[in-house]
Backbone as XML, in Angstrom:
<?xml version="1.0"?>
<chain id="A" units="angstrom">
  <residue number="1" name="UNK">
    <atom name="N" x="17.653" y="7.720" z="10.044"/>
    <atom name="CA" x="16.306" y="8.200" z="10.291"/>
    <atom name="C" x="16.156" y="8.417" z="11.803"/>
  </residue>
  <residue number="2" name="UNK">
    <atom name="N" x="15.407" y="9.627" z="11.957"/>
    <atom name="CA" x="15.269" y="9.609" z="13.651"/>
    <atom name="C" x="14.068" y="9.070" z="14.270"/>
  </residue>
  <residue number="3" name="UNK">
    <atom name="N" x="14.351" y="8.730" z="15.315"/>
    <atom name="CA" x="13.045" y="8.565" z="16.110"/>
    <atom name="C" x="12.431" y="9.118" z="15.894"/>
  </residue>
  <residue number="4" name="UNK">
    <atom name="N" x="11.648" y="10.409" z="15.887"/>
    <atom name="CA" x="10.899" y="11.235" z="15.629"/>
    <atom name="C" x="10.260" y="10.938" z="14.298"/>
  </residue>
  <residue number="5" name="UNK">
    <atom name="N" x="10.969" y="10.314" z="13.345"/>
    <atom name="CA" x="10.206" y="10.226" z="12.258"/>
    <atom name="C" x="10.150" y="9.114" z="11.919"/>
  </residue>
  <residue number="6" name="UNK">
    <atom name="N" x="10.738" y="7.951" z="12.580"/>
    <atom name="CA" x="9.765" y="6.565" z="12.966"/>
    <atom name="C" x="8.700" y="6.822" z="13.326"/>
  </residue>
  <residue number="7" name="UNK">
    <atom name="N" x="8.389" y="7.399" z="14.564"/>
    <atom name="CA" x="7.037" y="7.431" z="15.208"/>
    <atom name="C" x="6.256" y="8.271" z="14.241"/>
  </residue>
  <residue number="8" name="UNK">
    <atom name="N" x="6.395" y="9.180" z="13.483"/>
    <atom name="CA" x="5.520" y="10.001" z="12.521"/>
    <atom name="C" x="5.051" y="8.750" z="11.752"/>
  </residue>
  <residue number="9" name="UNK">
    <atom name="N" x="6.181" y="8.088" z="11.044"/>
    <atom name="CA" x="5.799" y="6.983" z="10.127"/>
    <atom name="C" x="4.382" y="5.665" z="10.944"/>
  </residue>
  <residue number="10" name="UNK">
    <atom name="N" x="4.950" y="5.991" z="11.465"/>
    <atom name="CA" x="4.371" y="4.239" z="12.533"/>
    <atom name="C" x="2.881" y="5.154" z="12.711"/>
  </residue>
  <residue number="11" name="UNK">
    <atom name="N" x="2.428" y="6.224" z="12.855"/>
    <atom name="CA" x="1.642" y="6.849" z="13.525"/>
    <atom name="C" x="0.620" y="6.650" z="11.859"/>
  </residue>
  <residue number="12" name="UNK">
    <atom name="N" x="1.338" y="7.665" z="11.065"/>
    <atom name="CA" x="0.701" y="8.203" z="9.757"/>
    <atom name="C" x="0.462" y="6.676" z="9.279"/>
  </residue>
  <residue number="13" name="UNK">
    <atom name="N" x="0.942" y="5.111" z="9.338"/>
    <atom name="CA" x="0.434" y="3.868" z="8.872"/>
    <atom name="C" x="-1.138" y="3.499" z="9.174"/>
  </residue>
  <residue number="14" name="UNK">
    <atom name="N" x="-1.170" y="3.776" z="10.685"/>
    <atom name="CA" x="-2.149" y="3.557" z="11.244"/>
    <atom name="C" x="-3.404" y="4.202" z="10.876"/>
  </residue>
  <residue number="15" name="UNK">
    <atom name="N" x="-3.296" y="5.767" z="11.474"/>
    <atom name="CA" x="-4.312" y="6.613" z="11.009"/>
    <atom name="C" x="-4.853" y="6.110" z="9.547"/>
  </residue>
  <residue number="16" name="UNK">
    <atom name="N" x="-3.757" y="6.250" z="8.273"/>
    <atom name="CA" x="-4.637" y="6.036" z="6.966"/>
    <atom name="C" x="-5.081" y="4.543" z="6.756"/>
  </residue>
  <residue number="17" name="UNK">
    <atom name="N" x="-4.293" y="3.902" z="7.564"/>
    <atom name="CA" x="-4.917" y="1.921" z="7.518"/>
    <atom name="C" x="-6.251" y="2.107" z="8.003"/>
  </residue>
  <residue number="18" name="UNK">
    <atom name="N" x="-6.281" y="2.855" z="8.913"/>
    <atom name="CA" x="-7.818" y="2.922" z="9.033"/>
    <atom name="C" x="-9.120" y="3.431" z="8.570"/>
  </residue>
  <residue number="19" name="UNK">
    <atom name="N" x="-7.943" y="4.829" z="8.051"/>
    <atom name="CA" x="-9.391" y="5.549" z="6.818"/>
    <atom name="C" x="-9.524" y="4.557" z="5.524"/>
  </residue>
  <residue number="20" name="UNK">
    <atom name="N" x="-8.007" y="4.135" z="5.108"/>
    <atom name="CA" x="-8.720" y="3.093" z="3.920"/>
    <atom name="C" x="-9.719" y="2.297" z="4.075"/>
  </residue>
  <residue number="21" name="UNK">
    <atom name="N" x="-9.718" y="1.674" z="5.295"/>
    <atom name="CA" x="-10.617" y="0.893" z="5.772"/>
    <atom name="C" x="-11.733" y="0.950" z="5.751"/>
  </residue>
  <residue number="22" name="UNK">
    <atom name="N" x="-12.397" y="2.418" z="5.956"/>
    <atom name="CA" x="-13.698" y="2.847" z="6.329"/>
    <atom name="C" x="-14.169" y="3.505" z="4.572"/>
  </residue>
  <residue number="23" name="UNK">
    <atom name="N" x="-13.059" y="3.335" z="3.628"/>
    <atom name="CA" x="-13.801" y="3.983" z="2.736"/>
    <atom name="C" x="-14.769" y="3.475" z="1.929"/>
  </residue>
  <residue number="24" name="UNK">
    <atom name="N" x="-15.969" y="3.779" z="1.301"/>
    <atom name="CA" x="-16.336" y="3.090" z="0.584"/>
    <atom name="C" x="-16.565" y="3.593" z="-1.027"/>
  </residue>
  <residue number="25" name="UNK">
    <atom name="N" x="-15.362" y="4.143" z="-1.415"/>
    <atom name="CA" x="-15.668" y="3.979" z="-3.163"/>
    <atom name="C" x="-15.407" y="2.748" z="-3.424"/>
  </residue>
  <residue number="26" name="UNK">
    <atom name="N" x="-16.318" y="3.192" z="-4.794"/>
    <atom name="CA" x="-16.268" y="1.326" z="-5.546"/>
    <atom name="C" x="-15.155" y="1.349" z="-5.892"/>
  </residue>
  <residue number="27" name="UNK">
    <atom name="N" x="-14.238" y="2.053" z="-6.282"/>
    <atom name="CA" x="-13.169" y="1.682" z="-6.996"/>
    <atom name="C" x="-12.010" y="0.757" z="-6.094"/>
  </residue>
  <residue number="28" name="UNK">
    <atom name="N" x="-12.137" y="1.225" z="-4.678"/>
    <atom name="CA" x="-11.912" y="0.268" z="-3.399"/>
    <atom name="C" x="-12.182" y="-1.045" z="-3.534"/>
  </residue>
  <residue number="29" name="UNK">
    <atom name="N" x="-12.748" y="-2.122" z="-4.242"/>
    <atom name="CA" x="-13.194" y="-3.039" z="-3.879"/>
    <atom name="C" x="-12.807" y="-4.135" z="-3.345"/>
  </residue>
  <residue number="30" name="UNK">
    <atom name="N" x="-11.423" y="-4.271" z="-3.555"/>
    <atom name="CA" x="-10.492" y="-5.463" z="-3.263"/>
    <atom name="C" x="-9.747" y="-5.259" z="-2.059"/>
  </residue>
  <residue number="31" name="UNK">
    <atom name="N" x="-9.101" y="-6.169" z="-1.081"/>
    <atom name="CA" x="-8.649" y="-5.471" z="-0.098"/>
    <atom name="C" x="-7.328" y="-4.735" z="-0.106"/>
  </residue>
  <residue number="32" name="UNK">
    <atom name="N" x="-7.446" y="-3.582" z="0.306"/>
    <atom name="CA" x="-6.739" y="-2.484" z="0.499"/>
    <atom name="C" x="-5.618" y="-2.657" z="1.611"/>
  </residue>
  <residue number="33" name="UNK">
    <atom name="N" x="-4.791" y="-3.023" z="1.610"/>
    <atom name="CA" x="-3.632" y="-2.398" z="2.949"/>
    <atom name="C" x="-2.681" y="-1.861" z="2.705"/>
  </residue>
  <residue number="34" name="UNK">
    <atom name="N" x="-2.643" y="-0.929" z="3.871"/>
    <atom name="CA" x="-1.474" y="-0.369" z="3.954"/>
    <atom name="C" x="-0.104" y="-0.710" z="4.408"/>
  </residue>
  <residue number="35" name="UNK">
    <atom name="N" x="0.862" y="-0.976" z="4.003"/>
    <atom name="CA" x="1.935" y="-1.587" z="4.245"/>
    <atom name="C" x="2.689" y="-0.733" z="4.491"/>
  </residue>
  <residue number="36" name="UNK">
    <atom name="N" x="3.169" y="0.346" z="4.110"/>
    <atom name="CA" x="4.327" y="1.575" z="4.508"/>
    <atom name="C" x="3.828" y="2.666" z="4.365"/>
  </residue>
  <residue number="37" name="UNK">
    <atom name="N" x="4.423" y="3.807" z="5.379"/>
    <atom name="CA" x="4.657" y="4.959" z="5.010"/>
    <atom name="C" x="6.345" y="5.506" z="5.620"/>
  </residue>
  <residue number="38" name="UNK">
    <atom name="N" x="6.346" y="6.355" z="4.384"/>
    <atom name="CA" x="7.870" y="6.731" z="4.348"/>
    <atom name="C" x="7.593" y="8.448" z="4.511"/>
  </residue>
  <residue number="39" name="UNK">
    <atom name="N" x="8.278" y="9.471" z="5.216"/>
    <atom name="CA" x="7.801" y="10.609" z="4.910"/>
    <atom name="C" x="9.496" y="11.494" z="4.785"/>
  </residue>
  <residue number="40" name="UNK">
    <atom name="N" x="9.339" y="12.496" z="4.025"/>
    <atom name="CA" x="10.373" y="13.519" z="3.613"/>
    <atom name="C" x="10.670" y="13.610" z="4.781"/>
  </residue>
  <residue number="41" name="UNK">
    <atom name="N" x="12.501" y="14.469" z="4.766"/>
    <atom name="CA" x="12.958" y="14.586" z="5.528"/>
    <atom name="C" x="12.151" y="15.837" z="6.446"/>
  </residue>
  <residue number="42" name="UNK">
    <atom name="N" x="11.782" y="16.692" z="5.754"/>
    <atom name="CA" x="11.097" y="17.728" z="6.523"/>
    <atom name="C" x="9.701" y="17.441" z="6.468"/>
  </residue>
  <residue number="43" name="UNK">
    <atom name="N" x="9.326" y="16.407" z="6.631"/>
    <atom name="CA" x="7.732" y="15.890" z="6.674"/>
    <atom name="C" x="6.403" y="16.382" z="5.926"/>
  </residue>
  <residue number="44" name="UNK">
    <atom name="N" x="6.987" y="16.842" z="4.926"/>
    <atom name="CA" x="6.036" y="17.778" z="3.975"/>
    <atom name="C" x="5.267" y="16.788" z="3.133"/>
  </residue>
  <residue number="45" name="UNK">
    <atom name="N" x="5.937" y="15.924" z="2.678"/>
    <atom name="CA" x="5.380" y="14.475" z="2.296"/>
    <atom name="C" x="5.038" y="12.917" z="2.579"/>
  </residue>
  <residue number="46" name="UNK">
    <atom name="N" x="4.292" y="12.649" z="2.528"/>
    <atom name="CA" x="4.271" y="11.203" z="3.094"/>
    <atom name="C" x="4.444" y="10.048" z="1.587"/>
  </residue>
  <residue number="47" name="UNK">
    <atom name="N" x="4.753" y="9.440" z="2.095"/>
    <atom name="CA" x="4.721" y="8.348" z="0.447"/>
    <atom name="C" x="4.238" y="7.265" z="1.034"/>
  </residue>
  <residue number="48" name="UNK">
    <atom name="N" x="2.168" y="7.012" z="0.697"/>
    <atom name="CA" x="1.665" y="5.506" z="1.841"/>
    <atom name="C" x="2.319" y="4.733" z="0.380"/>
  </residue>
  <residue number="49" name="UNK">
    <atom name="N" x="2.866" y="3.694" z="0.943"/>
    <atom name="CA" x="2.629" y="2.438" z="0.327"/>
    <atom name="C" x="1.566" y="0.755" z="0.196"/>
  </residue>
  <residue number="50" name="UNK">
    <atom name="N" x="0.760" y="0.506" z="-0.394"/>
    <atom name="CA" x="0.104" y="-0.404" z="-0.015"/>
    <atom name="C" x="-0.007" y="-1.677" z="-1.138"/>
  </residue>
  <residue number="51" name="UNK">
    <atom name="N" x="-0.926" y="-2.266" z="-0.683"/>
    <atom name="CA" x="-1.538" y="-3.746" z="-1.720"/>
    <atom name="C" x="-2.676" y="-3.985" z="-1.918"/>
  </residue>
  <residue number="52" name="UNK">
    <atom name="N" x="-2.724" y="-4.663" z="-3.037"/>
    <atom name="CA" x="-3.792" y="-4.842" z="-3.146"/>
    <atom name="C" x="-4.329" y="-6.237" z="-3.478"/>
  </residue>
  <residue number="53" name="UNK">
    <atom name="N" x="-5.692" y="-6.718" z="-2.790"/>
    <atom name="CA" x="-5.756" y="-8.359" z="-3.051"/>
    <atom name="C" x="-6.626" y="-8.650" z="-3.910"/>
  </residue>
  <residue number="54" name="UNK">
    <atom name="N" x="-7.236" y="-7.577" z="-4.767"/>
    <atom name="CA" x="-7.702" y="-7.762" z="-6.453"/>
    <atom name="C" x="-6.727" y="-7.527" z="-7.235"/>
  </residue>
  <residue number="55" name="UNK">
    <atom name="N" x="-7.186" y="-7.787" z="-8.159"/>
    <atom name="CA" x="-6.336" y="-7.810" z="-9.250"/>
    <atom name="C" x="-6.089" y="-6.399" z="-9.848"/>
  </residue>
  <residue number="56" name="UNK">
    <atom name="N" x="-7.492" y="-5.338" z="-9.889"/>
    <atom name="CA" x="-7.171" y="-4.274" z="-10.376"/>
    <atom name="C" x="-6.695" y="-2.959" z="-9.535"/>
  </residue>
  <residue number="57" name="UNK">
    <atom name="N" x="-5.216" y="-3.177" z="-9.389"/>
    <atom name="CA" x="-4.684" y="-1.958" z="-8.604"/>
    <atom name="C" x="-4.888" y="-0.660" z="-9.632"/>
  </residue>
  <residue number="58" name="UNK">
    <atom name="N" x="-4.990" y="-0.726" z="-10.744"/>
    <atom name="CA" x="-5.162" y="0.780" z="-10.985"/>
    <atom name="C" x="-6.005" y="1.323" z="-10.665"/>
  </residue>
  <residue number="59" name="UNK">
    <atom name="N" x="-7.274" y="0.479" z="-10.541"/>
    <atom name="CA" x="-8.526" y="1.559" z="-9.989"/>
    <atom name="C" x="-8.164" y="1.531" z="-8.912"/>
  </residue>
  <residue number="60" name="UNK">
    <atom name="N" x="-8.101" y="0.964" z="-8.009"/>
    <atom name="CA" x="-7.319" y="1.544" z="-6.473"/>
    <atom name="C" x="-6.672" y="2.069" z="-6.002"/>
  </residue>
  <residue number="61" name="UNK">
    <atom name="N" x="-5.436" y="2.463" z="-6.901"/>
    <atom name="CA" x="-4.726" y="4.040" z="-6.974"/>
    <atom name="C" x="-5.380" y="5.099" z="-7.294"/>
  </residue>
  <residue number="62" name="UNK">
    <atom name="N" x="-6.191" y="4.949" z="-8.158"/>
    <atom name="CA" x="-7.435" y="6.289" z="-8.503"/>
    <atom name="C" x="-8.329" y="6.989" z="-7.141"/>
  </residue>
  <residue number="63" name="UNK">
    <atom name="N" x="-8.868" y="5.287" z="-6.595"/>
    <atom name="CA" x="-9.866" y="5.958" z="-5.486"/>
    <atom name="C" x="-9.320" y="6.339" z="-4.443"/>
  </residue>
  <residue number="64" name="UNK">
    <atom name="N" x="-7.661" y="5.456" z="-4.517"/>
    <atom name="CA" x="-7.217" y="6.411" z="-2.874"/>
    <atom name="C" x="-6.813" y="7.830" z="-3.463"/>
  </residue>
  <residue number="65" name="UNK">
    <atom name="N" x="-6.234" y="8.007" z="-4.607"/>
    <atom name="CA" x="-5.833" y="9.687" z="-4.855"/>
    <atom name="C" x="-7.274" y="10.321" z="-4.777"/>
  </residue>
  <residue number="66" name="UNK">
    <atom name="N" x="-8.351" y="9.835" z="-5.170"/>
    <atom name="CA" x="-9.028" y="10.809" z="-4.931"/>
    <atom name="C" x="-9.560" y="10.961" z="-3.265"/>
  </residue>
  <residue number="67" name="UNK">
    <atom name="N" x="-9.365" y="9.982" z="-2.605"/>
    <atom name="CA" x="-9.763" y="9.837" z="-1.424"/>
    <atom name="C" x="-9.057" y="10.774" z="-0.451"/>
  </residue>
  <residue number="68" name="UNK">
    <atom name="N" x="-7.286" y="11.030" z="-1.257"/>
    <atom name="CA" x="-6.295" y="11.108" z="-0.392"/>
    <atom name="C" x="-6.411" y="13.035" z="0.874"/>
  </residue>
  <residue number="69" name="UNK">
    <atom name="N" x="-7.226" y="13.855" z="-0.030"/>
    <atom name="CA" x="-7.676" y="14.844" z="0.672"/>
    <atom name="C" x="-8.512" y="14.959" z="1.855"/>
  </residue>
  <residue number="70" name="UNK">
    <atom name="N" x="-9.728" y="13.825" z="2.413"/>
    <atom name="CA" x="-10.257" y="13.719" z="3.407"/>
    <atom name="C" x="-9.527" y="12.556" z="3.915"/>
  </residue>
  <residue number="71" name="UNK">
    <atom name="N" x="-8.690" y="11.802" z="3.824"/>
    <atom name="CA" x="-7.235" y="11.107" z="4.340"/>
    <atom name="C" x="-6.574" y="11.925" z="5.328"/>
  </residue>
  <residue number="72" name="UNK">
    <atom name="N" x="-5.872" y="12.414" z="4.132"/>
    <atom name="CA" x="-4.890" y="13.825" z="5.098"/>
    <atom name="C" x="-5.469" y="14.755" z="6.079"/>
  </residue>
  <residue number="73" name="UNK">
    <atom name="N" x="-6.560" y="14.859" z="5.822"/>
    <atom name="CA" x="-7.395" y="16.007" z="6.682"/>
    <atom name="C" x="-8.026" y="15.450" z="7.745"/>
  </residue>
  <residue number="74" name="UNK">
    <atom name="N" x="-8.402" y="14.038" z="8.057"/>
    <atom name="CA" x="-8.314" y="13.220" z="9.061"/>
    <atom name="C" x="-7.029" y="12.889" z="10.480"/>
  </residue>
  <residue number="75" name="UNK">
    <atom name="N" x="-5.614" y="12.831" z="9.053"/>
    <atom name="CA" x="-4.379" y="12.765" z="9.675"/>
    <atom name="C" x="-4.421" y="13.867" z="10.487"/>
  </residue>
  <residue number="76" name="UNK">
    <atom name="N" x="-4.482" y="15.215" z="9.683"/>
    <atom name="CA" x="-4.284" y="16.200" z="10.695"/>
    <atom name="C" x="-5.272" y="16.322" z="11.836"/>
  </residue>
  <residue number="77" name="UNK">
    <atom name="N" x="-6.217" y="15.719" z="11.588"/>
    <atom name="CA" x="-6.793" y="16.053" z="13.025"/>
    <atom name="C" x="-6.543" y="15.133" z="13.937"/>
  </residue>
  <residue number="78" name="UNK">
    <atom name="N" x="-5.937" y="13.654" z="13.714"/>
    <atom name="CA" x="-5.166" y="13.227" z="14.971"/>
    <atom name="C" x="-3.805" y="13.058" z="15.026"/>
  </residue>
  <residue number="79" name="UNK">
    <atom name="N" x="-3.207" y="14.079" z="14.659"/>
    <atom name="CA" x="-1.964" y="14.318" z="15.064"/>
    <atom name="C" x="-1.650" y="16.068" z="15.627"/>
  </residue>
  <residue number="80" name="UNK">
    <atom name="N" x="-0.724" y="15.669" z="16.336"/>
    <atom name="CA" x="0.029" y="17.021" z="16.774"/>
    <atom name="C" x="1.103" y="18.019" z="15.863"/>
  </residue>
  <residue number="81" name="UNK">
    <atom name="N" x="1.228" y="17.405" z="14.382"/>
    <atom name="CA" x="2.072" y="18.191" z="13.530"/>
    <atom name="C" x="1.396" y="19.300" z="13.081"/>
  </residue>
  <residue number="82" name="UNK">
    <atom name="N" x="2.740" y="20.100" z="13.178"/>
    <atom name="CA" x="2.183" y="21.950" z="12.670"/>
    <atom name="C" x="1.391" y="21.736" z="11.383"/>
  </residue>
  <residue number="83" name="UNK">
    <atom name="N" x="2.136" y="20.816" z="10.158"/>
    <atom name="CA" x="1.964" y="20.582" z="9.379"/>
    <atom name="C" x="1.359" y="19.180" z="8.580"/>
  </residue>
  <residue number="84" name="UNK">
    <atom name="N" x="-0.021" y="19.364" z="7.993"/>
    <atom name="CA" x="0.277" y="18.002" z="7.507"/>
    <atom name="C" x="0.431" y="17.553" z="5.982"/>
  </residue>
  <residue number="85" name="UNK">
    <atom name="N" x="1.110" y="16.554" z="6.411"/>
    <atom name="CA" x="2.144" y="15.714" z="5.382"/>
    <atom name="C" x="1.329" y="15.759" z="3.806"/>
  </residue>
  <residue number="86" name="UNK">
    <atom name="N" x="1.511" y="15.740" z="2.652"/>
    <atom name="CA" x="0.456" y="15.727" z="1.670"/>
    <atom name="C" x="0.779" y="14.231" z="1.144"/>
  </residue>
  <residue number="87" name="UNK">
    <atom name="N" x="-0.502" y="13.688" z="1.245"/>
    <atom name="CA" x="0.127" y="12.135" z="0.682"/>
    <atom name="C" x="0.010" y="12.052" z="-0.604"/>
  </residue>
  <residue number="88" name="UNK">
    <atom name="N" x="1.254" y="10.839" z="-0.711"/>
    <atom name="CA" x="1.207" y="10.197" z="-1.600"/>
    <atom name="C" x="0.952" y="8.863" z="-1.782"/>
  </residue>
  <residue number="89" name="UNK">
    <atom name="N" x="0.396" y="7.943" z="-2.566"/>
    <atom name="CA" x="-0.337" y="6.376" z="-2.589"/>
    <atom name="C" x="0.645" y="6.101" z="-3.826"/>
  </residue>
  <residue number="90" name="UNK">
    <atom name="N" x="1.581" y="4.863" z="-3.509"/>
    <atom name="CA" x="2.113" y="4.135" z="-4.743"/>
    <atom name="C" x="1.858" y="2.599" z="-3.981"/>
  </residue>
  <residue number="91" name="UNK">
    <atom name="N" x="1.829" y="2.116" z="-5.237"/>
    <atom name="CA" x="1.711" y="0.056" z="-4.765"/>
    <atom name="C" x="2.926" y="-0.246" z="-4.072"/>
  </residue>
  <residue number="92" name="UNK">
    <atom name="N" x="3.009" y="-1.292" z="-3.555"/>
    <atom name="CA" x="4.029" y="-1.454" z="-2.835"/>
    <atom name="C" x="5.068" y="-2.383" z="-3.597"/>
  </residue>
  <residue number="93" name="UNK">
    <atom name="N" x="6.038" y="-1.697" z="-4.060"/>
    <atom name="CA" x="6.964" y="-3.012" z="-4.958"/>
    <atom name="C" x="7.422" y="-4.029" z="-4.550"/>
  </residue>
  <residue number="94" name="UNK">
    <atom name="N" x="7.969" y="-4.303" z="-3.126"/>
    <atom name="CA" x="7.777" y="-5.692" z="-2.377"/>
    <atom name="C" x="6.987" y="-6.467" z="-3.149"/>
  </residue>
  <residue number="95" name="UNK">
    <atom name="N" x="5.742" y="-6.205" z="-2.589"/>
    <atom name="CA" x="4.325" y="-6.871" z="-3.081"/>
    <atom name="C" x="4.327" y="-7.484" z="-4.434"/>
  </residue>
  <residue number="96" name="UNK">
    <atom name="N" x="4.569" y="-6.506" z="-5.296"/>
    <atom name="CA" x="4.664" y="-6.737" z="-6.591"/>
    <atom name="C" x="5.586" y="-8.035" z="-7.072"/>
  </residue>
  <residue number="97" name="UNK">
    <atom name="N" x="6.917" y="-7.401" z="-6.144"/>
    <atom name="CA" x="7.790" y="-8.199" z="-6.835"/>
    <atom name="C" x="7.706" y="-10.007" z="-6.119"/>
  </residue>
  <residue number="98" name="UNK">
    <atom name="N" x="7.017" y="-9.880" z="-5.092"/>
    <atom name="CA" x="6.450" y="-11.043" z="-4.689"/>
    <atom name="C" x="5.787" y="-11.846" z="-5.472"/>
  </residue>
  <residue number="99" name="UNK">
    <atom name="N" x="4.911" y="-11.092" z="-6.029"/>
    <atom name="CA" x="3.946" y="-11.556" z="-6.996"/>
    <atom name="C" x="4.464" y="-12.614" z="-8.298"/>
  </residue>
  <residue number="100" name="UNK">
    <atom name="N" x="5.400" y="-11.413" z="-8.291"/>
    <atom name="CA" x="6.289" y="-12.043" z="-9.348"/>
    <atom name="C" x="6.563" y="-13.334" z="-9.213"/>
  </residue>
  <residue number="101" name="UNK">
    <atom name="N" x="7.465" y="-13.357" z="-8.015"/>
    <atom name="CA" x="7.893" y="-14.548" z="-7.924"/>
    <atom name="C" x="7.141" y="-15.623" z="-7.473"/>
  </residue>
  <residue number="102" name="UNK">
    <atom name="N" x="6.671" y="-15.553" z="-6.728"/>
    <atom name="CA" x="5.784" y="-16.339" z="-6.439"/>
    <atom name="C" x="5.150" y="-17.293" z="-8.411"/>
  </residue>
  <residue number="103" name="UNK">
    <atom name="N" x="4.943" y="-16.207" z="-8.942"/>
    <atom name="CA" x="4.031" y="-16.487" z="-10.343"/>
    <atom name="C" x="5.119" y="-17.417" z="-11.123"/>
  </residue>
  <residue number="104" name="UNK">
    <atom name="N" x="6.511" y="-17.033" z="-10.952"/>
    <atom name="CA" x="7.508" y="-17.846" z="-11.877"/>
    <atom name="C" x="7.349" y="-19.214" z="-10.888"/>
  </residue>
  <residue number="105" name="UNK">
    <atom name="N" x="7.773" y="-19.783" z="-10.120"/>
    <atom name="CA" x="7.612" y="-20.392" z="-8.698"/>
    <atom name="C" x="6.293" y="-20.954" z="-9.349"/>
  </residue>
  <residue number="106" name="UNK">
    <atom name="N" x="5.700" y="-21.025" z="-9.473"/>
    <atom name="CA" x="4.179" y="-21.639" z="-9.663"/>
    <atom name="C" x="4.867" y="-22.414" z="-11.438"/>
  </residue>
  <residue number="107" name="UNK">
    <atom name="N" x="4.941" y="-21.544" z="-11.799"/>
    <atom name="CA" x="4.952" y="-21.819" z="-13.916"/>
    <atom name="C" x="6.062" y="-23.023" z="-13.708"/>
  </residue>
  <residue number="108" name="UNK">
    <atom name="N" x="6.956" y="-23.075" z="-12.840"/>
    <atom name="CA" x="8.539" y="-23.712" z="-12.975"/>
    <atom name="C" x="7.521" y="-25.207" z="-12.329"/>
  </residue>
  <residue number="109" name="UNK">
    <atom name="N" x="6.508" y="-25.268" z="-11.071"/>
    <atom name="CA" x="6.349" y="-26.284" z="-10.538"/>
    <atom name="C" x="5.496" y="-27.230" z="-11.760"/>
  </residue>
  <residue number="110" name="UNK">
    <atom name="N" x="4.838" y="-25.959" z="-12.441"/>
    <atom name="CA" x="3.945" y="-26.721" z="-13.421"/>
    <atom name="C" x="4.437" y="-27.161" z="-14.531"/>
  </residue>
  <residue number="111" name="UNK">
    <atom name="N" x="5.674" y="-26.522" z="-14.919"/>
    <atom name="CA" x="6.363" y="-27.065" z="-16.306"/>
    <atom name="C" x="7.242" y="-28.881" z="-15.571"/>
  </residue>
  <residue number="112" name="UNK">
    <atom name="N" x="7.894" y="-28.861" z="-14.317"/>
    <atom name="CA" x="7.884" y="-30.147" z="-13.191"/>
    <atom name="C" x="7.256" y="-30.899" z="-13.345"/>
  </residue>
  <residue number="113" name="UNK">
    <atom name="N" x="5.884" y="-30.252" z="-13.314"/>
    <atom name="CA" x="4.804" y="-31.817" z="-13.089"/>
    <atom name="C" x="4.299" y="-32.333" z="-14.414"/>
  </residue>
  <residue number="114" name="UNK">
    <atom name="N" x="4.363" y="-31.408" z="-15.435"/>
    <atom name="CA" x="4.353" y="-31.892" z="-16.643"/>
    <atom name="C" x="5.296" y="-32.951" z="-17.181"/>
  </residue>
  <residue number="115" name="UNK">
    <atom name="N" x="6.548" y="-32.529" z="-16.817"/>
    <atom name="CA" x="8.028" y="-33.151" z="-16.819"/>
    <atom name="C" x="7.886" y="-34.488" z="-16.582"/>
  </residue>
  <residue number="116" name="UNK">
    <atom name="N" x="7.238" y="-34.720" z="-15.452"/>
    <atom name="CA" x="6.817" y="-36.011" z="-14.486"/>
    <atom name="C" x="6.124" y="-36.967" z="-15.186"/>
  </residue>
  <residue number="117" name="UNK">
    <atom name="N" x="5.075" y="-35.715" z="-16.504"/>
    <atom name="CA" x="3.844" y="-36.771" z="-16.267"/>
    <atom name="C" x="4.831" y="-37.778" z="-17.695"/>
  </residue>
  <residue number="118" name="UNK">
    <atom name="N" x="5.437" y="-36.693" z="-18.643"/>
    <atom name="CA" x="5.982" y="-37.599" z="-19.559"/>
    <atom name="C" x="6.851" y="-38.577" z="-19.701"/>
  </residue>
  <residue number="119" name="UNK">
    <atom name="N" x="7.760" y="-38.405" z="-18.480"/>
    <atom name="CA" x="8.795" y="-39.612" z="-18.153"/>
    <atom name="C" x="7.850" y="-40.504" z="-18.029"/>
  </residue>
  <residue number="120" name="UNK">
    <atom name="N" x="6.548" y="-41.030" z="-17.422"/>
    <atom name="CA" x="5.699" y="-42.046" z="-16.843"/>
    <atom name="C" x="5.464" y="-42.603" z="-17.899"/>
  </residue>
</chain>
């Protein structure tokens, strides 16, 4: 990856971390961050990645796709690209798969302390 499209990335995080920020559909309600953006080699696409700290990420994929047109049209106005990027919003699978574990990690400590209570 080049420099050039580090700094696109690092740039395009910011800008939409902040429009998520300011949005207010309801479908937004839980907190929103943005954790990545990845963009095509010829920058035609962006892919944001984010999280979410409710529970219901599907409505929060809804309100950023619908959000994602005055997003982008923000991007382009603070950036210097000829072109701007058309986003895309997916959850962040990190996150997810954190979740995951974290959730087995929890079930394993509790099936433990159960373990505990019956030896006693």
């Amino acid at each position: 990856m080049s420099e050039r499209t580090r700094k696109i990335e690092s740039q395009l995080k910011e800008i939409v971390g902040e429009e998520v920020a300011a949005l207010s559909d309801p479908r937004i309600h839980g907190l929103v961050t943005v954790t990545e953006v990845r963009v095509s080699p010829d920058i035609s696409v962006a892919t944001v990645f984010y999280s979410v700290l409710d529970e219901d990420a599907e409505e929060a994929r809804e309100g950023l796709q619908s959000a994602a047109g005055r997003i982008q049209s923000s991007v382009g106005s603070q950036t210097r690209l000829r072109r701007t990027p058309k986003l895309r919003f997916r959850p962040d699978p990190v996150v997810e798969q954190a979740s995951k574990i974290e959730a087995a990690l929890r079930e394993v400590r509790e099936e433990n302390r159960d373990g505990d209570d019956d030896e006693k």
